[in-house]
C-alpha angles and dihedrals in degrees: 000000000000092000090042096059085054090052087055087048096053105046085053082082099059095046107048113092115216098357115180120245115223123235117258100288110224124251092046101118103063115105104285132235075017129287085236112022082232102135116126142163114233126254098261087048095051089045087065104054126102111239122224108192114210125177084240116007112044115194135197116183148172134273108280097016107093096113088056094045092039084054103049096035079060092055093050104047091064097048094045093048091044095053088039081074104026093060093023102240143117110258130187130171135193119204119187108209100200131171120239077255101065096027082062106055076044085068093214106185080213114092116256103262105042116089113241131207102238111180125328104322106000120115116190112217134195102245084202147042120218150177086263090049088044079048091048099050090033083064100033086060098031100237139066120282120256128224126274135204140182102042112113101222129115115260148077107290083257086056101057086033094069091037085052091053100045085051082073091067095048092065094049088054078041095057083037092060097034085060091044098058095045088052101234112149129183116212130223101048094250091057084052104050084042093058103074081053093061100045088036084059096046098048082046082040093052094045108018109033095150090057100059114097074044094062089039093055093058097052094050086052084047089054096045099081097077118055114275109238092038111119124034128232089260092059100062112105094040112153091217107056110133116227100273083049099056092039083053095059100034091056082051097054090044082055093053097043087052093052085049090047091055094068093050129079105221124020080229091063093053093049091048090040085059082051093054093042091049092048091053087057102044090259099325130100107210122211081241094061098039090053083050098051087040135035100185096080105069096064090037089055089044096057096027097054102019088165090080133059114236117221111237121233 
């Protein structure tokens, strides 16, 4: 259902004639997801938060979000508990659910409607959509959002539409911390930011196989607003990059995964298959030993980031 709803989002696109493009929204320059993963609420804030205790995915929210953070935590759950056996590790995940309210007094350098990293294993999600978040992903994907139907949450089609989309989000920080815990590192910094992609596309491969050129044709419409060729291989994994940056090369590494994906027959045997490769290196998984596994990144590297030269096997 949940990827079903982004691949709604996203055809609207294609389907709605002459659709206005917002203005650059403001806030939109600072590091994304953050330069430190430094971003709290304050204790008085916190204090007033429901909790909503999960086995994997523990979640505290708002007043008058608990459609939003039920279905999430739902979400969640499923991915957490999927890649707790799939990479052998204990993973546990906790997800603040905060009104723009309260993200506000937080004084979060992030705009309200996008999901940000805070500490180890803390994502930062927006509780509402509004007509400003609706502005913000309307912009992001250079048309206006379509209507959506069939999730049961509060708020006008657009609304869900933009929390849909920075869910999205959610799952990539998800993958992230999930990797994190199990120790599993990719050097140098491109393998490492490759890696949630990888395991992202396998849980969506295991449960939503139908969805995926979907879900790859977002990101790469993600990716779209910053010029293509930009930033060299070397480059991924800087702290600074602004938001379109980040969404660039992101859009990039989902790109790559895909094309990896496509040699491999479950996305569970590609996640166990990182494990394996992490545990041969001591928890690192060297250039050297992912050419080896797949062969496909060695032409994607060469045509996604040119400005670089790629070392041959």
């Amino acid at each position: 259902m949940w990827l079903a709803l982004v691949f709604a989002v996203f055809l609207g696109f294609g389907t709605i004639a002459g659709a206005e493009t917002s203005d650059e929204p403001e806030r939109l320059h600072a590091p994304y997801p953050l330069a430190e993963p430094t971003a709290s609420v304050s204790p008085a804030d916190l204090y007033l938060l429901f909790q909503m205790p999960g086995d994997y995915a523990q979640v505290r929210y708002s007043a008058g979000s608990l459609d939003r953070s039920a279905n999430l935590q739902a979400r969640l759950e499923l991915l957490m508990h999927t890649l707790d056996r799939w990479l052998d590790v204990e993973t546990k995940l906790n997800v603040v659910v905060i009104s723009r309210e309260v993200w506000d007094r937080s004084e979060i350098p992030i705009r309200y409607g996008l999901p940000v990293r805070a500490g180890a294993n803390t994502i930062l999600v927006p509780a509402h959509g509004d007509a400003d978040t609706v502005n913000l992903w309307s912009w992001l994907l250079d048309g206006a959002l379509p209507a959506i139907q069939g999730l049961p949450i509060l708020g006008s089609p657009r609304e869900l539409a933009s929390m849909v989309l920075a869910d999205v989000l959610v799952q990539h920080f998800a993958c992230e911390i999930a990797l994190e815990q199990a120790r599993v590192v990719g050097q140098p910094e491109w393998l490492d930011e490759l890696l949630p992609h990888l395991v992202s596309i396998g849980f969506s491969q295991r449960f939503e196989e139908r969805r995926l050129t979907d879900l790859a044709s977002l990101w790469a419409r993600l990716g779209s607003r910053h010029a293509q060729g930009s930033i060299g291989v070397d480059e991924v994994g800087r702290r600074d990059f602004d938001l379109l940056q980040w969404l660039h090369v992101q859009g990039q590494l989902h790109e790559g995964a895909r094309q990896v994906l496509a040699e491999e027959e479950t996305g569970r045997d590609t996640v166990r298959r990182v494990r394996r490769l992490a545990k041969k290196g001591d928890g690192v998984i060297t250039e050297a030993a992912a050419h080896d596994r797949w062969e496909e990144l060695q032409p994607w590297l060469s045509t996604s980031f040119p400005r670089l030269p790629i070392r041959a096997k």
